[in-house]
C-alpha positions as a printed NumPy array, in Angstrom:
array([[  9.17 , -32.27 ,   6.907],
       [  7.531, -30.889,   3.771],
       [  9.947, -30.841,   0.418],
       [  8.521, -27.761,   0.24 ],
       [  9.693, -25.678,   3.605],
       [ 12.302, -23.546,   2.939],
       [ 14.891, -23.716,   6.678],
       [ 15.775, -19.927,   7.382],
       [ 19.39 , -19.564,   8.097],
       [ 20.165, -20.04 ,  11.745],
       [ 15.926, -19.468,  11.855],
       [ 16.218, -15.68 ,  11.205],
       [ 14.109, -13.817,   8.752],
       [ 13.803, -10.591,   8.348],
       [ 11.355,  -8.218,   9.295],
       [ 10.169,  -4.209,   9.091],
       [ 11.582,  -3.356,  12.386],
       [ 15.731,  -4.687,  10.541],
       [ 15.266,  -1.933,   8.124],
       [ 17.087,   1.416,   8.408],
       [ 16.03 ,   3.758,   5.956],
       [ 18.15 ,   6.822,   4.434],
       [ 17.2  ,   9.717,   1.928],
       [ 19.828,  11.689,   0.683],
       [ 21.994,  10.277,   3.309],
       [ 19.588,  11.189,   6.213],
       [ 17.981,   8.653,   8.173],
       [ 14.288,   9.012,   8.444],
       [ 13.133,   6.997,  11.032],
       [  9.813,   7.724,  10.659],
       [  9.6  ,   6.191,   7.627],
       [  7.072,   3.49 ,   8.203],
       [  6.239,   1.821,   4.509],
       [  8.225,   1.789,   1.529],
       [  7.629,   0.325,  -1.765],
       [ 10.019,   0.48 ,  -4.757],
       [  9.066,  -1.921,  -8.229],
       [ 10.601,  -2.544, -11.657],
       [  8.357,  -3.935, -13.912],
       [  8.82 ,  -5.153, -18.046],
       [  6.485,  -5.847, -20.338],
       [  7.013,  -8.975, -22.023],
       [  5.738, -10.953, -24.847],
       [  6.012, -13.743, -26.401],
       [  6.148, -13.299, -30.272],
       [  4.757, -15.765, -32.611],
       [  5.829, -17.012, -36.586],
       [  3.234, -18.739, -38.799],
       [  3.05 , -21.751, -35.949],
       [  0.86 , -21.512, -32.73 ],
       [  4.204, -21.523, -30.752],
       [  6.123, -18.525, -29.795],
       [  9.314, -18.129, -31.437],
       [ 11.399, -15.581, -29.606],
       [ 10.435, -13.351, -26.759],
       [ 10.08 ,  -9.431, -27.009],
       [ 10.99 ,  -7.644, -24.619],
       [ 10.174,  -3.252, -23.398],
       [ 11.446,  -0.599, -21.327],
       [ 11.519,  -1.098, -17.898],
       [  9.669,   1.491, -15.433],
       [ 10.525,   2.272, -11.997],
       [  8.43 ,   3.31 ,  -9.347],
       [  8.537,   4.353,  -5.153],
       [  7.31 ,   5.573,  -2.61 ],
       [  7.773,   6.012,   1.039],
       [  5.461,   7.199,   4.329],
       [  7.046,   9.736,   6.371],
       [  5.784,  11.798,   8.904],
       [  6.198,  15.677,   8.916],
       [  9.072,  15.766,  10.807],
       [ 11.235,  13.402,   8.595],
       [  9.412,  15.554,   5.672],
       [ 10.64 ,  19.104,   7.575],
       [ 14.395,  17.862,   7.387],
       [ 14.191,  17.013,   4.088],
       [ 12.668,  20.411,   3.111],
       [ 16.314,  21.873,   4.133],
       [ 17.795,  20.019,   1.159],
       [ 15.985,  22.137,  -1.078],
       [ 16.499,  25.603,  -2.055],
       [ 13.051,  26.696,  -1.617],
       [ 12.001,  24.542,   1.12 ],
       [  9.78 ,  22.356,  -1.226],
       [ 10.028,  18.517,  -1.598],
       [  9.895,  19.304,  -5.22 ],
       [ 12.689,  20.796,  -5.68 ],
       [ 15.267,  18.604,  -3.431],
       [ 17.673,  17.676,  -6.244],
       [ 18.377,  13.783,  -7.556],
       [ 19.045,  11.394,  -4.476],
       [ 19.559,   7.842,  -3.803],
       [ 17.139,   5.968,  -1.258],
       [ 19.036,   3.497,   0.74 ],
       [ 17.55 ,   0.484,   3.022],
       [ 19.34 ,  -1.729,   4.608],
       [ 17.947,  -4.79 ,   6.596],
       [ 20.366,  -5.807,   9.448],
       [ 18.2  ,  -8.819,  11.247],
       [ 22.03 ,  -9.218,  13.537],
       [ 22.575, -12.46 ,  11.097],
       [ 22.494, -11.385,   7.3  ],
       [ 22.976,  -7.61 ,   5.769],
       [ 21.269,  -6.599,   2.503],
       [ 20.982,  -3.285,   0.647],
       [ 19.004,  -1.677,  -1.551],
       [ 20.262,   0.774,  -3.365],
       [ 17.075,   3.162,  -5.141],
       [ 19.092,   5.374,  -7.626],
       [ 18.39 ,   8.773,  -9.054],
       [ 15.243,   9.428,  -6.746],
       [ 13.132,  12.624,  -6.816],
       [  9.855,  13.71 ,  -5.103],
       [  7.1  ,  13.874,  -7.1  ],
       [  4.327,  15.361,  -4.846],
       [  4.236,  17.325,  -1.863],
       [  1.548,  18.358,   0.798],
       [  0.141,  17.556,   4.154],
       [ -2.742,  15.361,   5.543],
       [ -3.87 ,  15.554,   8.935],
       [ -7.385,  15.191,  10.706],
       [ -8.754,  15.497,  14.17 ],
       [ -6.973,  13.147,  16.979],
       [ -4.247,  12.226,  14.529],
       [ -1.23 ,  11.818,  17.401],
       [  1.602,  11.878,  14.446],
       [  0.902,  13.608,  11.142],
       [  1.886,  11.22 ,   8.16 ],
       [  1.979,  11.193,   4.266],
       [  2.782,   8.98 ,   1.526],
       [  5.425,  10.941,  -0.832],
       [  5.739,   9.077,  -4.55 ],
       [  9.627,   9.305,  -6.032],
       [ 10.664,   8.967,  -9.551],
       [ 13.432,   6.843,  -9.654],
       [ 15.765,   5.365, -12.621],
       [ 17.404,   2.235, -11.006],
       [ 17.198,  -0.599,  -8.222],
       [ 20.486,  -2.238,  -6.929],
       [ 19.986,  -4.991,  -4.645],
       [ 23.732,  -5.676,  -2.653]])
């Protein structure tokens, strides 16, 4: 063996079809991609030497986004008070992978939409979008 395998505990990973999805505590099962990313700019700063000297550091920015089809998108509609994705007020996101041998969560805090629409074509059997969210925090429990 390799000193560079990793052993899986009790040879379980997880996969896409472990992950239950929920937006503003409903379960859209349609959801069928997800994507949520913090990201920092860092830099190393530098004194008269050619070495850095300390490490600067800025914000960090949060971003998500999740496919749903129009179904999913319809219940969510009845959170808002005008039936638009828009104007659903703050949520949390939450996934959690259950593979039957470990749990994790992930917690997407202070999520709103940030577009709204419909794409369809000819022979499409299930009508499906990709919504972005602004979001201001990832937990991972």
């Amino acid at each position: 063996m390799s000193q560079n395998s990793q052993v899986l505990i009790n040879g379980k990973s997880f996969s896409a079809s472990d992950i239950t999805l929920s937006i503003g505590g409903i379960v859209v099962a349609s959801a069928s991609s997800f994507t949520a990313t913090v990201s920092q700019d860092k830099t190393n700063n530098k004194g008269f030497s050619d070495e850095p000297v300390s490490r600067g550091r800025a914000s960090k920015e949060y971003e998500a986004s999740v496919d749903l089809s129009y179904t999913d998108a319809l219940r969510l509609r009845n959170l808002s008070p005008t039936g638009g994705l828009l104007e659903v007020p703050v949520f949390e996101v939450l996934a959690v992978l259950n593979n039957s041998v470990n749990v994790s969560r992930i917690r997407i805090r202070n999520a709103e939409f940030t577009d709204d629409g419909i794409e369809v074509s000819v022979d499409d059997t299930e009508i499906k979008r990709t919504y972005s969210l602004i979001i201001a925090g990832i937990d991972y429990m």
